[in-house]
C-alpha positions, -999 to 999 in steps of 0.1 A, spaced: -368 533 0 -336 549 17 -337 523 39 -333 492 16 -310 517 -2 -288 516 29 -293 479 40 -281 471 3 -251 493 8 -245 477 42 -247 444 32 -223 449 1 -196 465 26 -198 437 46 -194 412 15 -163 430 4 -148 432 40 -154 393 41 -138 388 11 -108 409 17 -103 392 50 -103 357 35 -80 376 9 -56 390 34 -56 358 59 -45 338 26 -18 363 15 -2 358 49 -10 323 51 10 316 22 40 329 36 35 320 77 32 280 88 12 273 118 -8 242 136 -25 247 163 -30 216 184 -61 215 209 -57 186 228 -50 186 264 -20 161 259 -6 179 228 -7 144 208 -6 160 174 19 184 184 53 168 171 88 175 189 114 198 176 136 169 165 106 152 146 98 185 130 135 191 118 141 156 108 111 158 88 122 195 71 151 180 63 140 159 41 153 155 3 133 129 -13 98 113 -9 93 89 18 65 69 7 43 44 34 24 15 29 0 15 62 -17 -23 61 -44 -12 86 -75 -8 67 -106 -27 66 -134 -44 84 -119 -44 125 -129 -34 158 -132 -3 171 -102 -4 187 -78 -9 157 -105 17 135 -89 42 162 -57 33 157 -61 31 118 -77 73 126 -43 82 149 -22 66 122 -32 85 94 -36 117 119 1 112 123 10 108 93 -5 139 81 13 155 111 48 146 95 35 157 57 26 191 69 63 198 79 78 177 46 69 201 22 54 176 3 82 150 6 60 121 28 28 100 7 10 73 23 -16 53 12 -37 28 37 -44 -11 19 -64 -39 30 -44 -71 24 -70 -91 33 -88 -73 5 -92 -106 -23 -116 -131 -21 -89 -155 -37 -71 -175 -5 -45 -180 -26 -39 -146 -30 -43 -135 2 -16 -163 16 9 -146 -9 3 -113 2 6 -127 36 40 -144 33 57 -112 15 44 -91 48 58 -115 66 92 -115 46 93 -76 50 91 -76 87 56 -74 100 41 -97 120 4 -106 123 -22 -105 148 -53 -129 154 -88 -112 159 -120 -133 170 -149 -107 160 -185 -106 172 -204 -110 141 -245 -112 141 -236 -150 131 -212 -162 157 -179 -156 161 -151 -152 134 -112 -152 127 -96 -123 111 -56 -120 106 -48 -79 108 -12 -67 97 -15 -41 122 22 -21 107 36 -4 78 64 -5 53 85 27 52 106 29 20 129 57 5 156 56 -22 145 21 -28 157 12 11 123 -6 30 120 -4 69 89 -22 83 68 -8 113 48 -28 139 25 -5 153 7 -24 178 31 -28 206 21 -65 223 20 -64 265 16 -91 284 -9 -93 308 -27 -58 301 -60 -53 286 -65 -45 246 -79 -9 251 -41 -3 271 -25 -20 244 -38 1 217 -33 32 237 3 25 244 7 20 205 -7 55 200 14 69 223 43 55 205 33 66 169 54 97 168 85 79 176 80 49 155 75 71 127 104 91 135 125 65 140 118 49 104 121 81 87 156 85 102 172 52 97 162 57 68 175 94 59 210 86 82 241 87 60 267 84 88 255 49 100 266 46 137 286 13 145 281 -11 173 299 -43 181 298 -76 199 325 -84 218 341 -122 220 370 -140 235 357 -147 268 331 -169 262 303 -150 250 271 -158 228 288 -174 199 277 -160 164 246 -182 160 232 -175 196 229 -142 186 223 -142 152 187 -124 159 203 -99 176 229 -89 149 203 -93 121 178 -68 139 210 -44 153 225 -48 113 191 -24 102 202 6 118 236 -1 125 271 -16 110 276 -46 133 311 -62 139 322 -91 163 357 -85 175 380 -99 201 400 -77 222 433 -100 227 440 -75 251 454 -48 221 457 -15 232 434 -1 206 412 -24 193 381 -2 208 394 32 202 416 52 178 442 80 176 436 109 153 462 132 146 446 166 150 473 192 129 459 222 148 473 212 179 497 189 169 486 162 191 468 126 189 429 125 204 414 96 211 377 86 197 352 55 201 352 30 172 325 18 176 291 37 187 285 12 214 293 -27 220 278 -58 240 293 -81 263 271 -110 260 270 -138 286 305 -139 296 317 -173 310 353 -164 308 379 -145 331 388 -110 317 427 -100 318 437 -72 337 450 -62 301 414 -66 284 393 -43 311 416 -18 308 414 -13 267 367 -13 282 377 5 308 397 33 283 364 29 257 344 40 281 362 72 292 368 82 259 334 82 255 319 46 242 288 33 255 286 -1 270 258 -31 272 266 -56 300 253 -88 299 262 -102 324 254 -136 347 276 -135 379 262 -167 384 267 -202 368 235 -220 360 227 -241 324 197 -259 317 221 -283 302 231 -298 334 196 -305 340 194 -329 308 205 -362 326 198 -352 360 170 -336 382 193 -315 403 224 -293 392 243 -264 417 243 -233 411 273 -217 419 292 -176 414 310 -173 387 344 -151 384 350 -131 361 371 -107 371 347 -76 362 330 -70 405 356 -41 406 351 -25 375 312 -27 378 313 -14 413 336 18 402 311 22 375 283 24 401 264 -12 404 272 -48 422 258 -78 410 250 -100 435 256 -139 433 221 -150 439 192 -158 416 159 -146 411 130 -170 416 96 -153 403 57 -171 408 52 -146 373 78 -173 351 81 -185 319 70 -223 319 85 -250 303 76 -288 297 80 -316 322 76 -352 310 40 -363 334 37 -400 323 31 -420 292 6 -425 266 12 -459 247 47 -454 237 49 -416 237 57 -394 267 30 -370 281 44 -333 286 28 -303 306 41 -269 309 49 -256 341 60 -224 351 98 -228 357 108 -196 386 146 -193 376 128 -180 342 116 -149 357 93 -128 334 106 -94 337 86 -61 328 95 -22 330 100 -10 364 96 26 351 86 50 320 119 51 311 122 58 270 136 24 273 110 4 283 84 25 281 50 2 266 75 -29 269 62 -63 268 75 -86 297 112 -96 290 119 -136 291 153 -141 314 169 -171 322 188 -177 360 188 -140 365 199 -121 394 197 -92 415 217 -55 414 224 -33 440 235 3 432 265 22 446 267 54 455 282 79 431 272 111 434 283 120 391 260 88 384 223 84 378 211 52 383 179 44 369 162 11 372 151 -8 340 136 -42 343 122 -56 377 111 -92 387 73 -90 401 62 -86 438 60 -124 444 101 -134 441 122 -151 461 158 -147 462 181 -178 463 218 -171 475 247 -194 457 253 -221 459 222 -234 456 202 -263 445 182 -259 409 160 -289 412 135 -300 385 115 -316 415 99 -280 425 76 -278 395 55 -311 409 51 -289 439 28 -261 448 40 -231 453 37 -216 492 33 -180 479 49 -169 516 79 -182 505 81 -157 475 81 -127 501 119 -104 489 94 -85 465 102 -67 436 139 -73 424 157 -50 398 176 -70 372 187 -41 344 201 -6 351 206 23 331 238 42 347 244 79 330 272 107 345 306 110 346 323 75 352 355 71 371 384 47 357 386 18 378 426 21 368 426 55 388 453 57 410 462 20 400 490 24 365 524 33 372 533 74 361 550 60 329 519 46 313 495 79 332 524 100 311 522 76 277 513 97 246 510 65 233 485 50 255 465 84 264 454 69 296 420 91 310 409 88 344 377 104 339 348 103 316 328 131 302 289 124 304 283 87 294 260 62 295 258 23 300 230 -4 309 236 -34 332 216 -66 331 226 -95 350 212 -122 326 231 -129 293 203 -151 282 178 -120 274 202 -115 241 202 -153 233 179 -167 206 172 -201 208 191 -226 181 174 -258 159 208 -275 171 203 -299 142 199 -276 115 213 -250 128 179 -231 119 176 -196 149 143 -185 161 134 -148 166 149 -136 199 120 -131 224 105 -166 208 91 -192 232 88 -222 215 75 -240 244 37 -215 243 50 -193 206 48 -164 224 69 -129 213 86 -116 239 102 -82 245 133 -95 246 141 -75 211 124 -45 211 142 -42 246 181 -45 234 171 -23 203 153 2 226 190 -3 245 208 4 219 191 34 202 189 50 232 226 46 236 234 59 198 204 79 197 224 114 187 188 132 177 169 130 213 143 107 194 138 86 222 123 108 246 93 109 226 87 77 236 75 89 272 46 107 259 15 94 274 -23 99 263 -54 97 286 -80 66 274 -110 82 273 -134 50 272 -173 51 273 -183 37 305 -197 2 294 -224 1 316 -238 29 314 -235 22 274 -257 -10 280 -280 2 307 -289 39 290 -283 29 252 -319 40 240 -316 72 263 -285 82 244 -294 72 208 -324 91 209 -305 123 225 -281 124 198 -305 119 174 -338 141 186 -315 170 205 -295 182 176 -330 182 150 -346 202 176 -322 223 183 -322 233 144 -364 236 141 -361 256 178 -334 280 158 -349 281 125 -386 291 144 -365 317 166 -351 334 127 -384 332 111 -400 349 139 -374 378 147 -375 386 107 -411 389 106 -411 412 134 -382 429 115 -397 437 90 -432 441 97 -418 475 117 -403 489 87 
């Protein structure tokens, strides 16, 4: 009888301790904030400039995920890491992010479904084409596979599945996951951002004209106050002079965030590099596009053969001071675009074939670089090589790269349609792997150094620098990569990255914007892009070859397990209490 007395009492003091404990651990847990993230790669563990951009918050942010549904496995994981993400960033917005996950392929009514379809499309998403494995055959399915970010009635839509060329779904869909903390990030920021930074395409010396890169400025113009502006070699057109009252003096700032040289064709004044060259030290970033050589599918129209020939336009010095050289050759890659070559005649109406066309190199990352980090393959047009120079204040880093099977043509030389009857001989295509972009970051020099008289060095007026503080530029030596192919009779743009010839989507875009944010980017956003996950995929084989073995392990083991424990407790309490 004392005993029960005492197991009663026992028992009781250990309710009570429970209870206080859960008490106590909910006291403190109302006042401390703490995740704990067990994952070898940290994947749910969000940077400190997610975090804080997320804290910072002062309204909802409310996302429309269009990722839910009947899909494969592979999209039902990405559908999981979404929403795991997601509720990553509402953990740190006290309350200020909602979501919600809809099927627009939801109705049964086609017509419907087509008008949900085309308002996706009008936000910004793009579609992708499934073909699923169904007990009856095969079947079509169009997945949204994004989401439509919108605060204080502004909208920003998000494609999460990153499209790669040539890699295999389950790579795809892991490099998408990789990315989901930045794209998230970024949305929620060009969003919040109230001091919208400003970036501008330059003109006057024969660049992409206003409709040639009209894709370009309407992508750049949602997360950034685009301008097109000709020098006309004014002092400063680029920068300005502030007068700063506590030290009675004029400093000297950027305009403009960062601006793009696109496809040059014309020779820059002496006049007009120095007002870049003055940008630049003063701190204003810089994206060269650049072709040092001449070469136009237009002179192919009404003939087989045009020349390629080097172009000048006055910018080799100021390139080479910077810290790269573009060389006057092109790139001729066996991994090319194609294009379509007139093979004979049915009836009355020519018979095309696409071929694959070298000078149309298909470019891809040549590192992890935030940049191009999960990049699809970059279409160029007549591109060519770049060397680096040695500066010891500048870090070069290498961007986009031509594939192991290139061959480089020196100028002048002969762009003849006649080489796409032929076969390749792939020991021709032996210079290997060929860098066409560069990322250059450090300290740059003025190429005017030791070059203007002491008057103008002296000028309060023209504050010449001959030194920058830490900066950052990119280098591509194809202009085309920012041009978007033009309907030229209605005037009607495609999508830059667009081949109309196959309607694929290159990376064309997500490239320059990945150029330009990283440029701008003034939060450190970007470098969450290099996060990478390990694919932990079932072996396939052994899935097909020891499917029964399994099934019936992780169905039997876990029921027996549960008899073999409640046997074990029904025996040690008889034995318990058969002693007392």
């Amino acid at each position: 009888m004392v005993t029960n007395k005492s197991n009663k009492k026992k028992d009781l003091t250990t309710l009570l301790v429970g209870v206080l404990i859960v008490f106590v651990t909910n006291y403190i847990g109302s006042f401390a904030f703490e995740r704990f993230d067990l994952t070898s790669e940290k994947r749910y563990t969000l940077s400190e400039n997610s975090k804080k951009l997320t804290q910072d918050l002062k309204d909802i942010i409310y996302v429309k995920v269009y990722l839910e549904g009947e899909f494969p496995a592979g999209f039902k994981r990405l559908r999981d890491e979404t929403k795991e993400m997601l509720d990553e960033f509402r953990a740190y917005s006290n309350g200020n992010i909602e979501y919600e996950f809809i099927n627009p392929s939801e109705s049964s009514d086609e017509k419907i479904k087509e008008d949900i379809y085309r308002q996706l499309f009008k936000e910004g998403l793009r579609p992708t084409d499934l073909n699923v494995k169904e007990d009856n055959g095969m079947s079509n399915k169009i997945i949204w596979p994004g989401a439509i970010f919108t605060y204080r009635g502004k909208n920003i839509p998000v494609q999460l599945l990153k499209s790669q060329m040539g890699v295999s779904g389950d790579i795809m869909l892991n490099s998408s996951i990789e990315a989901l903390e930045y794209e998230v990030a970024n949305a929620i920021r060009n969003l919040v951002v109230t001091n919208v930074p400003k970036v501008a395409l330059i003109e006057g010396h024969g660049e992409l004209n206003k409709v040639e890169t009209a894709s370009l400025a309407t992508m750049l113009s949602e997360y950034y106050i685009v301008d097109r502006i000709s020098l006309n070699e004014e002092l400063h057109s680029l920068t300005e002079r502030v007068m700063v009252d506590s030290l009675k003096a004029y400093k000297v700032y950027p305009k403009y965030n960062t601006i793009i040289i696109a496809k040059p064709t014309q020779h820059f004044s002496e006049k007009d590099k120095f007002v870049i060259d003055q940008y630049v030290m003063y701190g204003g970033k810089v994206v060269w596009l650049v072709d040092p050589v001449f070469a136009t599918m237009d002179s192919l129209q009404n003939s087989d053969v045009t020349m390629a020939v080097a172009q000048d336009l006055n910018l080799d010095d100021m390139l080479f001071t910077y810290g790269v050289r573009l060389n006057s050759n092109l790139i001729m890659d066996m991994q090319s675009a194609p294009i379509p070559v007139v093979t004979g005649r049915i009836g009355n109406q020519p018979k095309t074939q696409l071929f694959p066309w070298y000078f149309f190199p298909l470019l891809t990352q040549a590192n992890s670089h935030p940049i191009v980090n999960n990049l699809n393959a970059v279409r160029a047009e007549f591109v060519s090589t770049i060397d680096t120079i040695s500066k010891p204040e500048i870090q070069k880093t290498g961007l986009l790269k031509s594939s192991i099977y290139t061959k480089v043509s020196n100028t002048p030389t002969r762009v003849s349609l006649g080489l796409l009857r032929l076969e390749p001989d792939q020991s021709q295509f032996n210079s290997g792997i060929q860098v066409a972009a560069v990322l250059l970051e450090g300290k740059f020099e003025s190429v005017f150094k030791n070059r203007v008289p002491l008057e103008i060095q002296n000028s309060n007026e023209i504050s010449f620098k001959e030194k920058s503080d830490f900066n950052q530029m990119v280098v591509i030596a194809d202009g085309d990569i920012a041009k978007n192919y033009v309907n030229t009779k209605t005037d009607q743009y495609y999508q830059l990255g667009y081949d109309r010839f196959t309607n694929q989507q290159f990376g064309n875009d997500d490239f320059l914007l990945n150029v330009v944010n990283y440029l701008c980017d003034d939060t450190g956003l970007m470098g969450v892009r290099s996060k990478k996950l390990t694919i932990r995929l079932m072996d396939k084989n052994i899935l097909k070859n020891e499917k029964t073995k399994w099934q019936a392990i992780n169905t039997v083991l876990p029921i027996g397990l549960i008899l073999l424990f409640g046997i074990f407790h029904f025996v040690y309490r008889k034995r318990k209490y058969s002693n007392e």
